[in-house]
Each structure stands twice: as structure tokens, then as C-alpha cells.
Residue, then its C-alpha position, 0 to 999 in steps of 0.5 A: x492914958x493915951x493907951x486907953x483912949x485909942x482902945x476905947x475908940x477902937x472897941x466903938x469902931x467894932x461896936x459899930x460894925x454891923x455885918x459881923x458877929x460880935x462877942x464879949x470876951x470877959x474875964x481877968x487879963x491875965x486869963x484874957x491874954x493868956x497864950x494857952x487860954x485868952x489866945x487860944x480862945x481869941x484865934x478861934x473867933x477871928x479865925x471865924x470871922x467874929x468881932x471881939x469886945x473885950x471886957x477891959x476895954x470897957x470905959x472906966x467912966x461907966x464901970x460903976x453904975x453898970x455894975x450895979x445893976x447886976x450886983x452892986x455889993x461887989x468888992x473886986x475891982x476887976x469882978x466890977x469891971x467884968x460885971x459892968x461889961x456884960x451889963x454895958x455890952x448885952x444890947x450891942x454884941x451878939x453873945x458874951x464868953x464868960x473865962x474864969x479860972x478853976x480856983x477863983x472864988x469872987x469868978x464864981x459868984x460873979x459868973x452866977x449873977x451874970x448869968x442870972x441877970x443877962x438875959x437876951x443873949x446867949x451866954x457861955x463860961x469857959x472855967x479853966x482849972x489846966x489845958x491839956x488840948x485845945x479840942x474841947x475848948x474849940x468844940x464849946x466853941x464851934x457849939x456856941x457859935x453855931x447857936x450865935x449865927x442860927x439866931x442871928x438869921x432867925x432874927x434878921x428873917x423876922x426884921x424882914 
């Protein structure tokens, strides 16, 4: 318990952090923590500078009716969660990674329905079925992050 206060404390410090891009990492723990998936995907952005949010961090006591509002016939536990997440995160973070594995049935039409409903910010799927090299995860990745930043500054010469 004391566990998930702290990582709820900290995700509100990084939310508030206003000078970094900020990115929704979703997905199943086992894929979010992964050493050759999650981890891989996590050195990339810190590397870079990037604030991550990640998807099980998110506080329980909003999960159900966040989810809701995107598809509120969910049955997986963890699809709720994930599907809260982006739902909670699209106004306070810059662009959301969605991460799913090959074979994931309930991944698949929660991906859709995400995609769907969210809107305001860019959003990208990482579907693993292996990982053979990393190049072509970190060149999606280098993509999406390019399209973060122009946008980024598209908005902030407008705001001034």
C-alpha cells in the first residue's frame, strides 16, 4: 500500500513538470517492464529527455469511471486500467505509446477504441509479436518523438 502511494505521489510530481515532454507509456506490466520490450522502449525516452507516465501508476480510485467513458463494456482488469489511463492522461501528457503483444486478443480491441476516442494527442501502438533488434523500434520511436516536439513548439509560438 505504501508502495502505490509513493508511485502515485511521484507520477503527480512528473505530471506537473512543465519544461519536459511528457509520455503515457500503456500497457500490461509484464510488457511495460519487460527487459527487451518495456525497458528498452523506457531507455530510449529517458535518454531523450522525456518524462515517463506509466499506465499502472495510475490511481485506482479513478480507473472505473475513466474507463468508461471510452468503453464501458470492458472485462479485463488490466484493459480497464490501461484504458482509464489514456483516458485520465490525454489533457496532462504530450503523446500516449500504446505496447501490446502479438497475440493479445482484449489488447487489440482496446487499442482500437483508444485510438478512436483520444484524440488531442498523438498516439502510437508498438504491437510486439518477437524482438529481434531494437532498430526499428527506436526509428517508430525517433518518428513519434520528432512529431511530439514540432508540435510542442507549434503550440507554444501560438500561446505567444
Amino acid at each position: 500500500m505504501k508502495r502505490l502511494k509513493q508511485e502515485k505521489e511521484q507520477t503527480e510530481n512528473l505530471i506537473n513538470a512543465k519544461d519536459k515532454l511528457k509520455i503515457l507509456l500503456a500497457g500490461h506490466p509484464y510488457n511495460l517492464y519487460d527487459s527487451l520490450i518495456g525497458k528498452t522502449i523506457e531507455k530510449f525516452l529517458l535518454e531523450n529527455n522525456i518524462t515517463i507516465i506509466y499506465s499502472d501508476r495510475i490511481d485506482h480510485t479513478k480507473i472505473n469511471k475513466e474507463y468508461k467513458k471510452i468503453a464501458p463494456d470492458i472485462h479485463w482488469t488490466h484493459n480497464k486500467e490501461i484504458v482509464a489511463s489514456t483516458k485520465y492522461y490525454e489533457n496532462l501528457v504530450d503523446g500516449i505509446i500504446l505496447i501490446s503483444s502479438f497475440p493479445c486478443g482484449p489488447d487489440s480491441l482496446m487499442n482500437e477504441q483508444i485510438t478512436h476516442q483520444i484524440k488531442k494527442i498523438p498516439i502510437i501502438t508498438l504491437i510486439f509479436e518477437d524482438l529481434n533488434n531494437e532498430a526499428g523500434i527506436i526509428t517508430r520511436l525517433e518518428s513519434f518523438i520528432d512529431i511530439l516536439i514540432n508540435l510542442k513548439e507549434e503550440k507554444n509560438e501560438k500561446n505567444n
